[in-house]
C-alpha positions as CSV (number, residue, x, y, z in Angstrom):
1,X,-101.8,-55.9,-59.4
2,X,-104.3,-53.1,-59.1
3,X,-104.0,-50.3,-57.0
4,X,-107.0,-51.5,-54.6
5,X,-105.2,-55.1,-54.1
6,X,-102.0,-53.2,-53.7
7,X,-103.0,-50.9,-51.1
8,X,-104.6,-53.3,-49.4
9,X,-101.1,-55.4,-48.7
10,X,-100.1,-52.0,-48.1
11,X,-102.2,-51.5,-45.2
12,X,-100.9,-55.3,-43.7
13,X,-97.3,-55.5,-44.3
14,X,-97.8,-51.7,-42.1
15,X,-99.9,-53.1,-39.6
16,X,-97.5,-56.1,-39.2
17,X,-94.6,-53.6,-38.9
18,X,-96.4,-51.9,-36.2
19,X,-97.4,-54.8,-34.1
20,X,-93.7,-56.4,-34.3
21,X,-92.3,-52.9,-33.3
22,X,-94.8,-52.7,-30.3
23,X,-93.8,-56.3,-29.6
24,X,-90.2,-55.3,-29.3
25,X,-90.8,-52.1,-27.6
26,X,-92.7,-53.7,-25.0
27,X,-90.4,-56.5,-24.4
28,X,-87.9,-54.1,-23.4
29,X,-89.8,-52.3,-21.4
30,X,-90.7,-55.4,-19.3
31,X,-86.8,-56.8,-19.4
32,X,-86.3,-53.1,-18.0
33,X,-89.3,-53.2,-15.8
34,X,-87.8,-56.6,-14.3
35,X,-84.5,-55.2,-13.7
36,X,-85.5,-52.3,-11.9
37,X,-87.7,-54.7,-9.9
38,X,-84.6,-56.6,-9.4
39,X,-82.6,-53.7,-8.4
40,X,-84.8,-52.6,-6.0
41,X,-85.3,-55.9,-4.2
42,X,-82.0,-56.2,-3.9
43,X,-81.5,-52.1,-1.8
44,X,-84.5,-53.5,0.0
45,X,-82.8,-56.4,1.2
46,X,-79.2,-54.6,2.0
47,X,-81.2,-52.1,3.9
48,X,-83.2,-54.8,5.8
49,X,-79.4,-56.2,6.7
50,X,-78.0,-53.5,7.4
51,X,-80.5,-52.4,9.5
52,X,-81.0,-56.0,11.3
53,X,-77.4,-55.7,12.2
54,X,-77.7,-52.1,13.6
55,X,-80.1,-53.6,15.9
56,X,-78.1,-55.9,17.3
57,X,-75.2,-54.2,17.2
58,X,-75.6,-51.3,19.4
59,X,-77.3,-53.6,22.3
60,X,-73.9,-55.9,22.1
61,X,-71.5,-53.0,22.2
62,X,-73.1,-51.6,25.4
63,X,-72.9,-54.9,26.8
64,X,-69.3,-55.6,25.7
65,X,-68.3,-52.3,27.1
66,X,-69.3,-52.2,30.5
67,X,-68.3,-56.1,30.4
68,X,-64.4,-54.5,29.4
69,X,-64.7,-52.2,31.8
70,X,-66.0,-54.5,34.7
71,X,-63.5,-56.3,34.2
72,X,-60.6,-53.9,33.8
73,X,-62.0,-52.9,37.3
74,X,-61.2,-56.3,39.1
75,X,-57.9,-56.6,37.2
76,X,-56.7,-53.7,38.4
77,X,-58.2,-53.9,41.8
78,X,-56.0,-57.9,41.9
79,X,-52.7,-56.1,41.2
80,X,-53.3,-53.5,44.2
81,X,-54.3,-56.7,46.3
82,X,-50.6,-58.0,44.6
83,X,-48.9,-55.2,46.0
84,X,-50.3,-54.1,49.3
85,X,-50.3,-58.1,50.4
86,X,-46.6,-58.0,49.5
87,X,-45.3,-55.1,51.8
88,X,-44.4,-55.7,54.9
89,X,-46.3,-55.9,57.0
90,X,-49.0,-56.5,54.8
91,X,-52.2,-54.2,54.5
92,X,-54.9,-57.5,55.2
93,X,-57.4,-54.6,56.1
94,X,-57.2,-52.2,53.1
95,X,-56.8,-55.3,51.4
96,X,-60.1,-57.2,52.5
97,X,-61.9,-54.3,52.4
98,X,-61.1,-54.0,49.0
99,X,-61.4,-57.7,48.0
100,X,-65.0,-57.0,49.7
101,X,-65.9,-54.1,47.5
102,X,-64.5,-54.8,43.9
103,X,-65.9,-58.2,44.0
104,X,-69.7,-58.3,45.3
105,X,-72.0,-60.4,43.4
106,X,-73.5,-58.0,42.3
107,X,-71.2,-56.4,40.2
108,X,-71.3,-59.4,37.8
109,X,-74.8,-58.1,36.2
110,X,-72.6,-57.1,33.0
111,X,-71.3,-60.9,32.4
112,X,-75.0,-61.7,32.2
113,X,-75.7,-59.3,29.9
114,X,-73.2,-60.4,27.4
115,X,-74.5,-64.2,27.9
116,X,-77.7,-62.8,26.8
117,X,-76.6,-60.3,24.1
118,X,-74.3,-63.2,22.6
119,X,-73.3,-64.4,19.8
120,X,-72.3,-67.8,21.6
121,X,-68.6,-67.4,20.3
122,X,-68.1,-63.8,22.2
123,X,-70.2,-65.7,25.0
124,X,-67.6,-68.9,25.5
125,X,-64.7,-65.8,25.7
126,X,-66.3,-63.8,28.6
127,X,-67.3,-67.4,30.0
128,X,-63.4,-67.6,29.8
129,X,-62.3,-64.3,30.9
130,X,-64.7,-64.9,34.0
131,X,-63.3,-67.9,35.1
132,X,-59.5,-66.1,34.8
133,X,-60.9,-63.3,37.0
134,X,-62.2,-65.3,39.4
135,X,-59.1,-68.1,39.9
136,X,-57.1,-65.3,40.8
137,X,-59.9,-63.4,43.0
138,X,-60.0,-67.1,44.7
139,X,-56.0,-67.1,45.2
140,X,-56.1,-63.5,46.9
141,X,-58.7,-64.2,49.0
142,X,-56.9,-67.3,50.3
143,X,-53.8,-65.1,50.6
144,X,-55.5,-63.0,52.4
145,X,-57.0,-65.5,55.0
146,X,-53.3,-67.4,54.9
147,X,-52.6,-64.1,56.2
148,X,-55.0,-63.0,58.8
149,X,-54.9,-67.0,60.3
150,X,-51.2,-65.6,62.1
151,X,-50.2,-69.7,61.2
152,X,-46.5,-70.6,60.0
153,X,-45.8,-69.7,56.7
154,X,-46.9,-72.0,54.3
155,X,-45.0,-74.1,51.5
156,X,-47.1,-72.0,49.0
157,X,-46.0,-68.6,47.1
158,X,-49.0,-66.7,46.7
159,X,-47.1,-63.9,44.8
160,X,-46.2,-65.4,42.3
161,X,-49.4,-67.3,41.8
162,X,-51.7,-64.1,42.3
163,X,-49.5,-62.3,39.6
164,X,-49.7,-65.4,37.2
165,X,-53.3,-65.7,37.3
166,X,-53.7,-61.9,36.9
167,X,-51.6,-62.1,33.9
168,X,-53.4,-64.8,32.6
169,X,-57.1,-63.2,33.0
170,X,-55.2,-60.2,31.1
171,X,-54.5,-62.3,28.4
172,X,-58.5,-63.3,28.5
173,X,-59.5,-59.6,28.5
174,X,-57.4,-59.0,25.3
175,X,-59.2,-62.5,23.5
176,X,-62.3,-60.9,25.1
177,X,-61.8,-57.6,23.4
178,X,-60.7,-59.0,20.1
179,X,-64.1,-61.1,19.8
180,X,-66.5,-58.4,20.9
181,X,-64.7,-56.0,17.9
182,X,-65.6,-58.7,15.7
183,X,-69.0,-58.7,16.3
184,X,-69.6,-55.3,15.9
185,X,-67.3,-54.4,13.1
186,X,-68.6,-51.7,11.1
187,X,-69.3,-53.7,7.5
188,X,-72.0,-55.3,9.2
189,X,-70.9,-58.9,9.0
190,X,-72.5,-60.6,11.7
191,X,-71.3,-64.5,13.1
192,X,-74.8,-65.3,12.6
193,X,-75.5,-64.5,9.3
194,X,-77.9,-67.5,8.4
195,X,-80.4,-66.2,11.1
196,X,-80.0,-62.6,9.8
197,X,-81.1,-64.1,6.3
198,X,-83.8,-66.0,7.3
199,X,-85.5,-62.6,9.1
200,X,-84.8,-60.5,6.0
201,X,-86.7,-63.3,3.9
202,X,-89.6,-63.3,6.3
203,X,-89.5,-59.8,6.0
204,X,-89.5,-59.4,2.6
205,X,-91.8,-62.2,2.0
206,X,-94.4,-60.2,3.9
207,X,-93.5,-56.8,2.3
208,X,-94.3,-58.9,-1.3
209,X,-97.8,-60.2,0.1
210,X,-99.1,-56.8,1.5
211,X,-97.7,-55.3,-2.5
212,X,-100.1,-58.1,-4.0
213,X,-102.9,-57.7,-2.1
214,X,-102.8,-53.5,-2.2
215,X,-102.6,-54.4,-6.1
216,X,-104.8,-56.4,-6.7
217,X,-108.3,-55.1,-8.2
């Protein structure tokens, strides 16, 4: 083999080398490229959730807290009802005025709130914990007519039925409670998580058309 033949092999088994090197250097840099790609889709969408649930979750505990607190407010206004319709003689005017003023429609504006706030399982257990409040709101107020009427006593112990049904809407404030923590527990987990996932896809599916067409010649 002369030298010119032999440099000339030279030259192609070098440019070969070269061109698989490159090959394999850019095919890492791509795998590399596509995991960093990867990486970042994936922050973008935990931020998306995370915000998404911060958004709903600030509204709801509002809502679930002055829906608490509401309702702590008639509970505690049916056990003074209990106890000044139980001394004798019973305070029927202290007592209605108070029936009158703890229990105006117009307090219940917070119930609505968390209807509309939701999710529809929090929803059913205020749905639950208003109906409580109100059977034993209905029981005073008919105690307290019972009373005022001046008829004989009747067959019926409105004590001990007031002070179950309070108990009872208790038990619906503490259900109550325990479902609106859920919802807004701080690891972001929310009961409807499918919706959440559809927005973040929307979202990021508009986030990758506006990156196409800003980089596209």
């Amino acid at each position: 083999m002369d030298a010119g033949l032999a440099a000339v092999l030279g030259a192609a088994v070098g440019a070969c080398g070269t061109a698989v090197a490159a090959g394999v250097s850019g095919f890492f840099s791509r795998t590399q490229l596509m995991l960093q790609l990867a990486a970042q889709q994936q922050q973008t969408e935990r931020q998306i959730r995370a915000d998404l649930a911060t958004q709903l979750r600030e509204p709801r505990r509002q809502a679930y807290a002055n829906y608490a607190a509401e309702a702590t407010s008639r509970l505690d206004a049916l056990w003074w009802l209990h106890d000044a319709l139980c001394q004798s003689p019973p305070r029927l005017e202290s007592a209605e005025e108070r029936l009158r003023a703890s229990f105006t429609p117009a307090s219940s504006t917070a119930y609505e709130r968390v209807l509309l706030e939701g999710p529809e399982e929090v929803a059913a257990v205020a749905a639950r914990l208003a109906a409580a409040i109100e059977e034993a709101t209905h029981i005073a107020a008919t105690w307290i007519m019972d009373l005022q009427a001046g008829s004989e006593p009747t067959q019926r112990d409105f004590a001990a039925e007031l002070s179950q049904a309070t108990a009872t809407a208790r038990q619906a404030r503490r259900n109550f409670r325990m479902a609106a923590m859920d919802a807004v527990r701080a690891d972001g987990r929310e009961p409807e998580s499918g919706q959440a996932q559809v927005r973040t896809a929307a979202i990021l599916q508009w986030l990758g058309e506006n990156t196409d067409v800003d980089s596209a010649p």
